[in-house]
CHARMM-style PDB file with segment names, atoms N, HN, CA, C and O in Angstrom:
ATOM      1  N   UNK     1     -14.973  62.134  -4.941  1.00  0.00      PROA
ATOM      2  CA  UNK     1     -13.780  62.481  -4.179  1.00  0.00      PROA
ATOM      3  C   UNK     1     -14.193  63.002  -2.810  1.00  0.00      PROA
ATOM      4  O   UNK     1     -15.125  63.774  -2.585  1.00  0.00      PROA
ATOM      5  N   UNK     2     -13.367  62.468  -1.943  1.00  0.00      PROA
ATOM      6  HN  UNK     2     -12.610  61.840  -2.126  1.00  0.00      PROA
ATOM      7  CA  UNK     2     -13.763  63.174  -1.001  1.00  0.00      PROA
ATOM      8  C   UNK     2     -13.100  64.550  -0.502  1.00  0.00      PROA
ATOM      9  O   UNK     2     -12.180  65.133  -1.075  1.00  0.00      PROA
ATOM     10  N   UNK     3     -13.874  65.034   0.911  1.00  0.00      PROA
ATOM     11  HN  UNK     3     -14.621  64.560   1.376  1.00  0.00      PROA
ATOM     12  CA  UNK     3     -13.473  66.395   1.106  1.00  0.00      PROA
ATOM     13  C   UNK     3     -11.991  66.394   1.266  1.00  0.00      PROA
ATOM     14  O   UNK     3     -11.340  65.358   1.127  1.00  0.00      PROA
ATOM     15  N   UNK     4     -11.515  67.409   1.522  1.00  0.00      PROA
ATOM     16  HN  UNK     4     -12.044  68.250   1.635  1.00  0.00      PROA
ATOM     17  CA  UNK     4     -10.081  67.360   2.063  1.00  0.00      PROA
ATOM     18  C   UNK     4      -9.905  67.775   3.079  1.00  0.00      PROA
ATOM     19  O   UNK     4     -10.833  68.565   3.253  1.00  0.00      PROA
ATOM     20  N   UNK     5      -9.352  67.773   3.844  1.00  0.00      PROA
ATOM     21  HN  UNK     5      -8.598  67.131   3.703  1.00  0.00      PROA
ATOM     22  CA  UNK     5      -8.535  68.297   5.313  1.00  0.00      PROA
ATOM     23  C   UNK     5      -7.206  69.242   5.262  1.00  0.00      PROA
ATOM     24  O   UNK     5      -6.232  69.200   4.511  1.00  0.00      PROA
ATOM     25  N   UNK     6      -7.548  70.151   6.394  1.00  0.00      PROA
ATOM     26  HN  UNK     6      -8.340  70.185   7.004  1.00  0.00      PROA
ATOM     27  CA  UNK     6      -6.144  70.936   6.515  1.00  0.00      PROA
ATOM     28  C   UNK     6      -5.416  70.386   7.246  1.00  0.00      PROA
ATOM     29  O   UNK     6      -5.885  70.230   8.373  1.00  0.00      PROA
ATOM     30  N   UNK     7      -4.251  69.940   7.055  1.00  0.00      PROA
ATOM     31  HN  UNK     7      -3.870  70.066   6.139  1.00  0.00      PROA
ATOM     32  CA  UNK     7      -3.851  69.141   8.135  1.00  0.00      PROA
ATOM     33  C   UNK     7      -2.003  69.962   8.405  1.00  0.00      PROA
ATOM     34  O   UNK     7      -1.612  70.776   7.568  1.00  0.00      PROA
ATOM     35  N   UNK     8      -1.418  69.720   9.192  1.00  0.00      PROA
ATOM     36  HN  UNK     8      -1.736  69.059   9.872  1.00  0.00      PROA
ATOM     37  CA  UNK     8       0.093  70.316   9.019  1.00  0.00      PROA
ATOM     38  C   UNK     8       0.661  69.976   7.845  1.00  0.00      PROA
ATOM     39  O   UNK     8       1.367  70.953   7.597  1.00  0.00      PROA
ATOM     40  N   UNK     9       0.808  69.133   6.890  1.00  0.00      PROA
ATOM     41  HN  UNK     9       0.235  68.339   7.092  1.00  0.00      PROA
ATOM     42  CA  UNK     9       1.285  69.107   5.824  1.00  0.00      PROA
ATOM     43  C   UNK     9       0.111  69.575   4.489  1.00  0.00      PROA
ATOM     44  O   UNK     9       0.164  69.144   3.337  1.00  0.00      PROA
ATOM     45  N   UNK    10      -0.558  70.219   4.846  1.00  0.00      PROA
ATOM     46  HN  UNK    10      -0.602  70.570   5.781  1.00  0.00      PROA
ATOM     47  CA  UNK    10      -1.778  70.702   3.796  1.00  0.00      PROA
ATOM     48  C   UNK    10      -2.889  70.365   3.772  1.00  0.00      PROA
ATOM     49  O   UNK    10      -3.315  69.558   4.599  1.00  0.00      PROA
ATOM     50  N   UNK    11      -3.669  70.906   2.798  1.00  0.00      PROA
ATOM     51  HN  UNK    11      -3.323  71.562   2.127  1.00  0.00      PROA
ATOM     52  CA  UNK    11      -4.309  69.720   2.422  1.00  0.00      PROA
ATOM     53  C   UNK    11      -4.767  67.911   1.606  1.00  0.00      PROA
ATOM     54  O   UNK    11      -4.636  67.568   0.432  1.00  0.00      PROA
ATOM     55  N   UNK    12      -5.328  67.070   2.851  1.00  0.00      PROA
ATOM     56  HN  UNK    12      -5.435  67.349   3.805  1.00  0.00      PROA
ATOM     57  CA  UNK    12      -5.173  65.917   2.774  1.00  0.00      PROA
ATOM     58  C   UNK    12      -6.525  65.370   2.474  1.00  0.00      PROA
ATOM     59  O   UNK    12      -7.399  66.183   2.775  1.00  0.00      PROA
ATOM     60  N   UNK    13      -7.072  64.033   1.880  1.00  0.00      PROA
ATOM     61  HN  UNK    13      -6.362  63.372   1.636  1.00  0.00      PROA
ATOM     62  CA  UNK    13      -8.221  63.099   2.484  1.00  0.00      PROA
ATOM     63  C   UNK    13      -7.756  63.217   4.214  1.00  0.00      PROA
ATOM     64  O   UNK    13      -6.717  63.410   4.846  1.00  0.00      PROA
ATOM     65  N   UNK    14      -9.250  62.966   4.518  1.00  0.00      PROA
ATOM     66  HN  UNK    14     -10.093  62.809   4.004  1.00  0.00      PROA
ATOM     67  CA  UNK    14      -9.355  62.770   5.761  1.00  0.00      PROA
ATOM     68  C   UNK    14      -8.262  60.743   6.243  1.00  0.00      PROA
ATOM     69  O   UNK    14      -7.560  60.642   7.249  1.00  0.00      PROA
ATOM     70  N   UNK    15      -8.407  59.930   5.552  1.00  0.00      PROA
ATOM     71  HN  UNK    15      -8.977  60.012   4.735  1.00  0.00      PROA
ATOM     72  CA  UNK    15      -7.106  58.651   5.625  1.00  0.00      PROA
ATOM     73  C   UNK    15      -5.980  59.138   5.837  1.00  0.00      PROA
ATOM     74  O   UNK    15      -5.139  58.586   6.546  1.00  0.00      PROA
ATOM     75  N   UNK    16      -5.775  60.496   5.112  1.00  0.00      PROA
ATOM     76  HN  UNK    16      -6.458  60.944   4.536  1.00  0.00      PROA
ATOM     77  CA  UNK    16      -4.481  60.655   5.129  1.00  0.00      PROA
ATOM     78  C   UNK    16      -4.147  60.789   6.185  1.00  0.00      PROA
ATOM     79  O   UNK    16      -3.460  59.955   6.776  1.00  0.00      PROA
ATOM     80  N   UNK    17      -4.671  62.196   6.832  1.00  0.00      PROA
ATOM     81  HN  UNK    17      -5.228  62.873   6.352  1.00  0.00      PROA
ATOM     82  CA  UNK    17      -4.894  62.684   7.612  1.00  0.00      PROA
ATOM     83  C   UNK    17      -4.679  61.986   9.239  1.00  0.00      PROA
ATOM     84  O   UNK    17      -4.314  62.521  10.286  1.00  0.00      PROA
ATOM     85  N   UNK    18      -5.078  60.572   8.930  1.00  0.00      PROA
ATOM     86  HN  UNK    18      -5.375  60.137   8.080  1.00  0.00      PROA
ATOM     87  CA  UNK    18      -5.785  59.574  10.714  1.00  0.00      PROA
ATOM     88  C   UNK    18      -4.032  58.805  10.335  1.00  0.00      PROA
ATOM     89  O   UNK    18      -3.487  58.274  11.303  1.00  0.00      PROA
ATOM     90  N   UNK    19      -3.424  58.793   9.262  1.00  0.00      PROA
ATOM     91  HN  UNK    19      -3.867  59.224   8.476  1.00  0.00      PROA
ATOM     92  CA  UNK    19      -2.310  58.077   8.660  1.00  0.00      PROA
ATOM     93  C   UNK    19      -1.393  58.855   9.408  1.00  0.00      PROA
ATOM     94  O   UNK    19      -0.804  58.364  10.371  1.00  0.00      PROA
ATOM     95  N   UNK    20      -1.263  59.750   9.133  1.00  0.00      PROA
ATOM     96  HN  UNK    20      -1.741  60.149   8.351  1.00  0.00      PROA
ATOM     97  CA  UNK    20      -0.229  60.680   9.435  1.00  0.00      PROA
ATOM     98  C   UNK    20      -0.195  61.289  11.135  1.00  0.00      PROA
ATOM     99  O   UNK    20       0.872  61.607  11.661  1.00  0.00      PROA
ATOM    100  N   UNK    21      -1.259  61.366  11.713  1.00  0.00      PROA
ATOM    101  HN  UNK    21      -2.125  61.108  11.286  1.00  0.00      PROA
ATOM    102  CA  UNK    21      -1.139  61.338  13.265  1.00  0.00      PROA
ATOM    103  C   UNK    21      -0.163  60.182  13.658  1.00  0.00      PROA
ATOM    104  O   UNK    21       0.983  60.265  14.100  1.00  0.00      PROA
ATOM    105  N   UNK    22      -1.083  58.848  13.320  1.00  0.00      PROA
ATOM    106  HN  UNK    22      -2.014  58.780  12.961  1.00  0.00      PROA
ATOM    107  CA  UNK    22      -0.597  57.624  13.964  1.00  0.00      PROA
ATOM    108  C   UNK    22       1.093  57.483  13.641  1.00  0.00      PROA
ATOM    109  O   UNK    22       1.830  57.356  14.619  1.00  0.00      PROA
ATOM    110  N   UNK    23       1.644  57.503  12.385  1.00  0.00      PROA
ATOM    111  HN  UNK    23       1.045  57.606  11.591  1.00  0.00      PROA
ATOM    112  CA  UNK    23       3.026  57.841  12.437  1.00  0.00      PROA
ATOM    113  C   UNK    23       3.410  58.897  12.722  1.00  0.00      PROA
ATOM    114  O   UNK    23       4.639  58.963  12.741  1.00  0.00      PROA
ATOM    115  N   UNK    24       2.689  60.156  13.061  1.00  0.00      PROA
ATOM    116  HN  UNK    24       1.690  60.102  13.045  1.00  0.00      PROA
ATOM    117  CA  UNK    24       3.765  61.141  14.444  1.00  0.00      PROA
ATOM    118  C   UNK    24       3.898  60.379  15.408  1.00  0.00      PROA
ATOM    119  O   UNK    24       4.968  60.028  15.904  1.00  0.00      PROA
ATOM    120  N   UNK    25       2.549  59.994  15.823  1.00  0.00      PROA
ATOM    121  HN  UNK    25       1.680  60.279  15.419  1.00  0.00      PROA
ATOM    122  CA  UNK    25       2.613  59.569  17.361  1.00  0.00      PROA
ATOM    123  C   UNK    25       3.603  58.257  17.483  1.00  0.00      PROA
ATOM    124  O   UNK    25       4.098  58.123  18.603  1.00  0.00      PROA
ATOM    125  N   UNK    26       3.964  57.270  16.501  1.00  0.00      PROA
ATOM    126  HN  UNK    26       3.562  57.378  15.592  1.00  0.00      PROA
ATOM    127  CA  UNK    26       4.604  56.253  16.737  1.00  0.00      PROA
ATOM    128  C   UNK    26       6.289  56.764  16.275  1.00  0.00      PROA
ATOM    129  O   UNK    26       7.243  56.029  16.529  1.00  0.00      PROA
ATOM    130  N   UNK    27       6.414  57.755  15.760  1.00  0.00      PROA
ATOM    131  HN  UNK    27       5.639  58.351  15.553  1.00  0.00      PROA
ATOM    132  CA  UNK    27       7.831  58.134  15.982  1.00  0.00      PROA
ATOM    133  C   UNK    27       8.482  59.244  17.193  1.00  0.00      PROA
ATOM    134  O   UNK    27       9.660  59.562  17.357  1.00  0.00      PROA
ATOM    135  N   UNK    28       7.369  59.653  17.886  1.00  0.00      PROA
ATOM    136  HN  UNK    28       6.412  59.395  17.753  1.00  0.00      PROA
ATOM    137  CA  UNK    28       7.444  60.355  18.980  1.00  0.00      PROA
ATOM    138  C   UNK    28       7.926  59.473  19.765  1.00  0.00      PROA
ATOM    139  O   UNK    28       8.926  59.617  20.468  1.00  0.00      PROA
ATOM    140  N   UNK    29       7.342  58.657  19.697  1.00  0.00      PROA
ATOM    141  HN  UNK    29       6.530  58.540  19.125  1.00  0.00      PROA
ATOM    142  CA  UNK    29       7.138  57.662  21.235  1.00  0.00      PROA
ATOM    143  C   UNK    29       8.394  56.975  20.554  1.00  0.00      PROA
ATOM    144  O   UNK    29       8.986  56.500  21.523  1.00  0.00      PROA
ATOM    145  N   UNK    30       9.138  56.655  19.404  1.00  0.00      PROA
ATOM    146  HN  UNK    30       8.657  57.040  18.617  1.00  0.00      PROA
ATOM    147  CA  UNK    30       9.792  55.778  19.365  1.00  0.00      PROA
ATOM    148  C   UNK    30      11.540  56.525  19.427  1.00  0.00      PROA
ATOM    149  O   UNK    30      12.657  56.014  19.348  1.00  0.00      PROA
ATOM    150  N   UNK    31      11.068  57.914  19.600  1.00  0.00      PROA
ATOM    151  HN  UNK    31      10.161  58.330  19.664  1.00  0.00      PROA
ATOM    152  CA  UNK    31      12.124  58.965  20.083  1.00  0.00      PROA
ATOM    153  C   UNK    31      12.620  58.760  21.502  1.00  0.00      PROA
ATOM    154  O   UNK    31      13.780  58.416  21.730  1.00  0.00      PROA
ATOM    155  N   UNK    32      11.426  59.047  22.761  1.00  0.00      PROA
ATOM    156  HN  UNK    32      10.484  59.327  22.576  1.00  0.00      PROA
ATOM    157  CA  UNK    32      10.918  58.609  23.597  1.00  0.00      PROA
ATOM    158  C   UNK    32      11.907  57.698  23.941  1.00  0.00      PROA
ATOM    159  O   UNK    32      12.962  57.966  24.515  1.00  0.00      PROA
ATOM    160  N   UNK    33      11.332  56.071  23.381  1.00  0.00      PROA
ATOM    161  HN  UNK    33      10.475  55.854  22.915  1.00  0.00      PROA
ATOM    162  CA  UNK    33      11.919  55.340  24.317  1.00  0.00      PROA
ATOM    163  C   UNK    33      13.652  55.070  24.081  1.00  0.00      PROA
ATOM    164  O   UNK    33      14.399  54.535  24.900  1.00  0.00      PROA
ATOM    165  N   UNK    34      14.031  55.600  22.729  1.00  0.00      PROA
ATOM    166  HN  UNK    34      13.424  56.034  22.063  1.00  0.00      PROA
ATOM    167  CA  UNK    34      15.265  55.701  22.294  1.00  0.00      PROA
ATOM    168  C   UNK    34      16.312  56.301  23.456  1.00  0.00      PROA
ATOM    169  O   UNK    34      17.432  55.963  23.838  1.00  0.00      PROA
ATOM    170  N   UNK    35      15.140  57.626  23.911  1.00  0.00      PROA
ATOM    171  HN  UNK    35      14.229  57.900  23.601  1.00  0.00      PROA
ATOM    172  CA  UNK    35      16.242  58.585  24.725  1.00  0.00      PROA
ATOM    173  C   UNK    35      16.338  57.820  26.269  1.00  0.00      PROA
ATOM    174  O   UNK    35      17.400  57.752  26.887  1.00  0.00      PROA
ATOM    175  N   UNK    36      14.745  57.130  26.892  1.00  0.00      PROA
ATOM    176  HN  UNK    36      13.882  57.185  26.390  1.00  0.00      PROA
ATOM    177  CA  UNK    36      15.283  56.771  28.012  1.00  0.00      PROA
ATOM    178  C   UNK    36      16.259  55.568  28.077  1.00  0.00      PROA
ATOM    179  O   UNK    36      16.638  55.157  29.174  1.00  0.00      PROA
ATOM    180  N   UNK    37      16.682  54.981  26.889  1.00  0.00      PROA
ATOM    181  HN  UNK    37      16.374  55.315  25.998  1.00  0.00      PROA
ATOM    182  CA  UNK    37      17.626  53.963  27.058  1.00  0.00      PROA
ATOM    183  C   UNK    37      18.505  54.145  26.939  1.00  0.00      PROA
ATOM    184  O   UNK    37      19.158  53.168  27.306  1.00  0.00      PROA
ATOM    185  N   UNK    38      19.462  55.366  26.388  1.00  0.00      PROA
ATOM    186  HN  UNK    38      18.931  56.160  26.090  1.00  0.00      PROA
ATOM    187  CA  UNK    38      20.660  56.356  26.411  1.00  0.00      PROA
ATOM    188  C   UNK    38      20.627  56.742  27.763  1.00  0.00      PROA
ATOM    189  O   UNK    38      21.568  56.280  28.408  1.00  0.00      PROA
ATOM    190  N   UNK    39      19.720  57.550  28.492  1.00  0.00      PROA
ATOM    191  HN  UNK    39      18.956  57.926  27.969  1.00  0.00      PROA
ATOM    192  CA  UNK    39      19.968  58.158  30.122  1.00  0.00      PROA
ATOM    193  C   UNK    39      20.202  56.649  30.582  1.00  0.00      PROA
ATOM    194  O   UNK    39      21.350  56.484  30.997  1.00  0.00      PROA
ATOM    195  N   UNK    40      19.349  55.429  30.616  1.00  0.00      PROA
ATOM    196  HN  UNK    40      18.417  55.563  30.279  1.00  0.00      PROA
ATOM    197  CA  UNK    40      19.781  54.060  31.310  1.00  0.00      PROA
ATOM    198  C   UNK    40      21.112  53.558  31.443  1.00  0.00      PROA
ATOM    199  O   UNK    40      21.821  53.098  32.338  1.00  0.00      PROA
ATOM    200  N   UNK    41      21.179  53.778  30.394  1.00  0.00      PROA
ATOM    201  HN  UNK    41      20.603  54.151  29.667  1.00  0.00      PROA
ATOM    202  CA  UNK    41      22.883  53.036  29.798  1.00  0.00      PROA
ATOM    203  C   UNK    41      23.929  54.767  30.260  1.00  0.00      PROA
ATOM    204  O   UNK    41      24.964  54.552  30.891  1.00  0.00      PROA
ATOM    205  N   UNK    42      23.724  55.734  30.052  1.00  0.00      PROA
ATOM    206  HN  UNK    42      22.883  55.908  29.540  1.00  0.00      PROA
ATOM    207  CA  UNK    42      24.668  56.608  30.933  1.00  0.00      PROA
ATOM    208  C   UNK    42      25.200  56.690  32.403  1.00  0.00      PROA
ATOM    209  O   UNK    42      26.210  56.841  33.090  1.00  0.00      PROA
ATOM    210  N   UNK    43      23.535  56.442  32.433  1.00  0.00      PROA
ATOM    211  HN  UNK    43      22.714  56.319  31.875  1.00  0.00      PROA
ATOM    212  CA  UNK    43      23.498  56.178  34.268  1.00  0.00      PROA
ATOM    213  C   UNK    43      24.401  54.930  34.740  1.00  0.00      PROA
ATOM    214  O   UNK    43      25.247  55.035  35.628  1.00  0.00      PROA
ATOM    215  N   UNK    44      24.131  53.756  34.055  1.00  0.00      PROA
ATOM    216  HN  UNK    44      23.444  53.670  33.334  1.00  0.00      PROA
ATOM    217  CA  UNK    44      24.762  52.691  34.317  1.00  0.00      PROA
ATOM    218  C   UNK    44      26.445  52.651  34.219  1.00  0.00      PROA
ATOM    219  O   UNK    44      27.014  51.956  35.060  1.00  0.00      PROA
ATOM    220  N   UNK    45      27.259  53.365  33.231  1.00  0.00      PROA
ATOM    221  HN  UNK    45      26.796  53.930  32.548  1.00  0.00      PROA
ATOM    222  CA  UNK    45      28.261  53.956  32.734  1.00  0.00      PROA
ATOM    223  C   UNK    45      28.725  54.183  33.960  1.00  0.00      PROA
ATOM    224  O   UNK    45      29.391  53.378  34.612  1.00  0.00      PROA
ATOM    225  N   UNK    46      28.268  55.680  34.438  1.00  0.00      PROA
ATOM    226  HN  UNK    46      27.727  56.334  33.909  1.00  0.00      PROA
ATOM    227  CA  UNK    46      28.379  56.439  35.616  1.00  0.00      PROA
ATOM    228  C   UNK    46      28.709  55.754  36.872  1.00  0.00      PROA
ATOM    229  O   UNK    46      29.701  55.805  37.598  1.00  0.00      PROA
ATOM    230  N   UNK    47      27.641  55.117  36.929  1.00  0.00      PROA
ATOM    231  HN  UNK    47      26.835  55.075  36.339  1.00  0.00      PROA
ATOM    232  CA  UNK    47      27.405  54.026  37.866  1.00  0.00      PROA
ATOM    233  C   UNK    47      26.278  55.791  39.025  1.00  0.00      PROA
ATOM    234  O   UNK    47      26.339  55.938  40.245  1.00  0.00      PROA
ATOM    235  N   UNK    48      25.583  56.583  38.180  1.00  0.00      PROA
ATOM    236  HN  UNK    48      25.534  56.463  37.188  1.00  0.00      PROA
ATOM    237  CA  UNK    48      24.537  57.754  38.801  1.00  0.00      PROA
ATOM    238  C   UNK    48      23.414  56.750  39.557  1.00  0.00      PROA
ATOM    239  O   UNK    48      23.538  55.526  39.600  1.00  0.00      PROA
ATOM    240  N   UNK    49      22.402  57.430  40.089  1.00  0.00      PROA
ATOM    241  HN  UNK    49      22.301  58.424  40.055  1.00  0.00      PROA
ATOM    242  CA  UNK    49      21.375  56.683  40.572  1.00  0.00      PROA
ATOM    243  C   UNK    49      20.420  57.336  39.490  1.00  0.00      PROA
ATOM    244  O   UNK    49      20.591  58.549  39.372  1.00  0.00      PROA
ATOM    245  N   UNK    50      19.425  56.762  38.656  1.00  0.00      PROA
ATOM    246  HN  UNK    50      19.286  55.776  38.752  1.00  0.00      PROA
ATOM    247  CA  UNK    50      18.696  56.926  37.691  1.00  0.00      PROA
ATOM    248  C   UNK    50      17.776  58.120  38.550  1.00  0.00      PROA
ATOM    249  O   UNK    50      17.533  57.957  39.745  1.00  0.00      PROA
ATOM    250  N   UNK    51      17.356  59.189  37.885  1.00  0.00      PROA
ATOM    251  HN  UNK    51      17.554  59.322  36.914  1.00  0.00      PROA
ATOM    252  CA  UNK    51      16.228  59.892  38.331  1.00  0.00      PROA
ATOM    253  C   UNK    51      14.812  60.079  37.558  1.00  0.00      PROA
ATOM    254  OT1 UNK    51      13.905  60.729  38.079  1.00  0.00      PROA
TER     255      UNK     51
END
């Protein structure tokens, strides 16, 4: 077995661990681009100048 890791949800395998970054980071970013396409489409609404 291997070691384990402390990771924010406990302890993990280190897989888990490289698993669970990569889906923060790909639901961050997929927050991200969610929100700048709401300000796009507001702005456009508005008829604002995007900032």
């Amino acid at each position: 077995m291997s070691r384990l890791v402390h990771s924010k949800y406990g302890y993990e395998p280190p897989e888990w661990v490289q698993a669970d970054a990569r889906l923060d980071k790909w639901w961050k970013d997929k927050k991200r681009r969610a929100k700048q396409k709401r300000r796009k489409r507001h702005a456009k609404n508005q008829k604002m100048p995007l900032s």
